[in-house]
C-alpha positions as CSV (number, residue, x, y, z in Angstrom):
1,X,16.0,12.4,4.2
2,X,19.4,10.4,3.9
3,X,20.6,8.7,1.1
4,X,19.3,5.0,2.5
5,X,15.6,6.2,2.9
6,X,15.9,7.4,-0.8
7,X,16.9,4.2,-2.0
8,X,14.2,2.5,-0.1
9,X,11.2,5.3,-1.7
10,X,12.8,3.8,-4.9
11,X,12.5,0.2,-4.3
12,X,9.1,1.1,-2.7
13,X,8.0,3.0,-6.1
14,X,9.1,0.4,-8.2
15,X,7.5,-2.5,-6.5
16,X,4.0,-0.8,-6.3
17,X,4.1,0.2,-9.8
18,X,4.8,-3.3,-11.3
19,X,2.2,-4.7,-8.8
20,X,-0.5,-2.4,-10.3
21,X,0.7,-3.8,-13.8
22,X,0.4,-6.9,-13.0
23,X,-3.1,-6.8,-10.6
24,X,-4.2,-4.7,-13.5
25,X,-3.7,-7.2,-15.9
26,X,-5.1,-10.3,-14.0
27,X,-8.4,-8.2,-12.8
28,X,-8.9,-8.1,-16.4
29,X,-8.0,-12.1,-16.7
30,X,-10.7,-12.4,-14.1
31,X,-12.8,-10.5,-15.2
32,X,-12.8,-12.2,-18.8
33,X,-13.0,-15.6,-16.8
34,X,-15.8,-14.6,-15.1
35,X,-18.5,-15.1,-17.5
36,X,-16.8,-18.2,-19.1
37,X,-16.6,-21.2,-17.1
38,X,-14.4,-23.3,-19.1
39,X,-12.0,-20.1,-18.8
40,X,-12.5,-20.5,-15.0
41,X,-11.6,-23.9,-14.5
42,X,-8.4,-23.7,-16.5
43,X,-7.5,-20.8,-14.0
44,X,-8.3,-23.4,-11.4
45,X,-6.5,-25.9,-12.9
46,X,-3.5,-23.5,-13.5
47,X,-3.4,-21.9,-10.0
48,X,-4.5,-25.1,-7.8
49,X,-7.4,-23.3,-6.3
50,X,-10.5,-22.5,-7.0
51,X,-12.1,-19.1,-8.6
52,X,-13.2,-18.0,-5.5
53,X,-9.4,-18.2,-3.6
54,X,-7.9,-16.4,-6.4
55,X,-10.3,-13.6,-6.5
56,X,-10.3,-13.2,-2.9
57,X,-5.9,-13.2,-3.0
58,X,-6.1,-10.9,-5.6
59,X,-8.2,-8.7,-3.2
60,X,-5.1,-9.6,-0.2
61,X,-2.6,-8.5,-2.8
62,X,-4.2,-5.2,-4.0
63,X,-4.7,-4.0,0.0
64,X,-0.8,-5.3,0.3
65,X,-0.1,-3.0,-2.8
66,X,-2.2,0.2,-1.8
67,X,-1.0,0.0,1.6
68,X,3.0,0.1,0.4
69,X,1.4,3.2,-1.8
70,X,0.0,4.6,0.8
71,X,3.6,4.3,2.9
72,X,5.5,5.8,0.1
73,X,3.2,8.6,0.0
74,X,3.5,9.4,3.6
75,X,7.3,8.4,3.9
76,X,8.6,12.4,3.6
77,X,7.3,13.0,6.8
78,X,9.3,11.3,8.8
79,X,9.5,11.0,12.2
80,X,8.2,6.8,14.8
81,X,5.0,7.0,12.9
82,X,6.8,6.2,9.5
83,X,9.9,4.5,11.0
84,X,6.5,2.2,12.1
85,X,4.8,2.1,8.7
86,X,8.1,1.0,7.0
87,X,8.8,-2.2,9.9
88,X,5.0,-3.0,9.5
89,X,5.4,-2.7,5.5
90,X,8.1,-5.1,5.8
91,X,6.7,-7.4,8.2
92,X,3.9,-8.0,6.0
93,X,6.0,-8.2,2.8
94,X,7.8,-11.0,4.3
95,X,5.0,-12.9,5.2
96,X,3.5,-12.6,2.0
97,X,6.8,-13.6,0.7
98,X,7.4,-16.8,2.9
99,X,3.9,-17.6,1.9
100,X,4.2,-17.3,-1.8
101,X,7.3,-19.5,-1.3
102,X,5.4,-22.2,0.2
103,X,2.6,-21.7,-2.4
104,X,5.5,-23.2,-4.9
105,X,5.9,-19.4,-6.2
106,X,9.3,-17.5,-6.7
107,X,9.5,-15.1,-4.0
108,X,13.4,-14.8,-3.7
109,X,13.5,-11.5,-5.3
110,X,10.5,-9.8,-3.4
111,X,12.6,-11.6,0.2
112,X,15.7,-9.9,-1.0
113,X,14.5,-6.1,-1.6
114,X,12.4,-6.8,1.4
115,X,15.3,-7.6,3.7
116,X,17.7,-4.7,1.8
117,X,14.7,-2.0,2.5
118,X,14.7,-3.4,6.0
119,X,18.4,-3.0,6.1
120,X,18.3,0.5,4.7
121,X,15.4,1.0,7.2
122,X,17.0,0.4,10.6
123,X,20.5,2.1,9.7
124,X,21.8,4.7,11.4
125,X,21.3,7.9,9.5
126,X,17.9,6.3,9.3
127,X,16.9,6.3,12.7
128,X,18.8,9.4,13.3
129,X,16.2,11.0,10.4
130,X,13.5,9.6,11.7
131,X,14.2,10.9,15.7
132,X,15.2,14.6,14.3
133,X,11.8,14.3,12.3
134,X,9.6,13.3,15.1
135,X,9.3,16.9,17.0
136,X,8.3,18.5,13.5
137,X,5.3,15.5,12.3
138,X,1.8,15.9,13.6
């Protein structure tokens, strides 16, 4: 695995680790709000939503999270089926992104890693990994 792909695991790691801290930590938010209703409307209040919508993103965000865990578990292997996983991983990053953005959230960070791992992704010694992995996956 060249250098770039390395770097990408890396910023894949780190992203899915801090996501779990902080899902971890608002599931238990949520959960503590659940059985107060006062607690629940300042959350709405707070997050310009109802309880409902921020349950059901928090469910968005934790597939978002296991899928990039899933893709940095699999990313050894190499060959179009990861080369794949990685575009779609980014893809659906940068949507999420955009629409955190317009949300009135800062998403600058999570664009710019996304668009350096997509950068990293689509290199040279990249693709050339992933084409002299391909014969030896599946």
């Amino acid at each position: 695995m060249p250098g770039s792909l390395k770097a990408v695991r890396v910023i894949i790691a780190v992203r899915v680790v801090l996501a779990v801290i902080v899902y971890g930590v608002a599931t238990l938010g949520l959960a503590v709000a659940s059985g107060d209703r006062r607690l629940q409307a300042a959350l709405e209040a707070e997050a310009g939503m109802s309880y409902g919508a921020v349950v059901l993103f928090m469910v968005i965000g934790a597939a978002i999270v296991a899928f990039e865990g899933y893709v940095l578990v699999t990313m050894g292997g190499g060959g179009s089926r990861t080369q794949t996983l990685l575009r779609l991983l980014v893809g659906i990053g940068l949507v999420n992104s955009v629409l955190n953005l317009l949300m009135g959230q800062n998403a600058v960070l999570g664009i710019v890693l996304l668009v350096i791992v997509a950068v990293l992704v689509e290199g040279r010694s990249a693709k050339e990994w992933f084409h002299t992995t391909e014969s030896s996956v599946g």
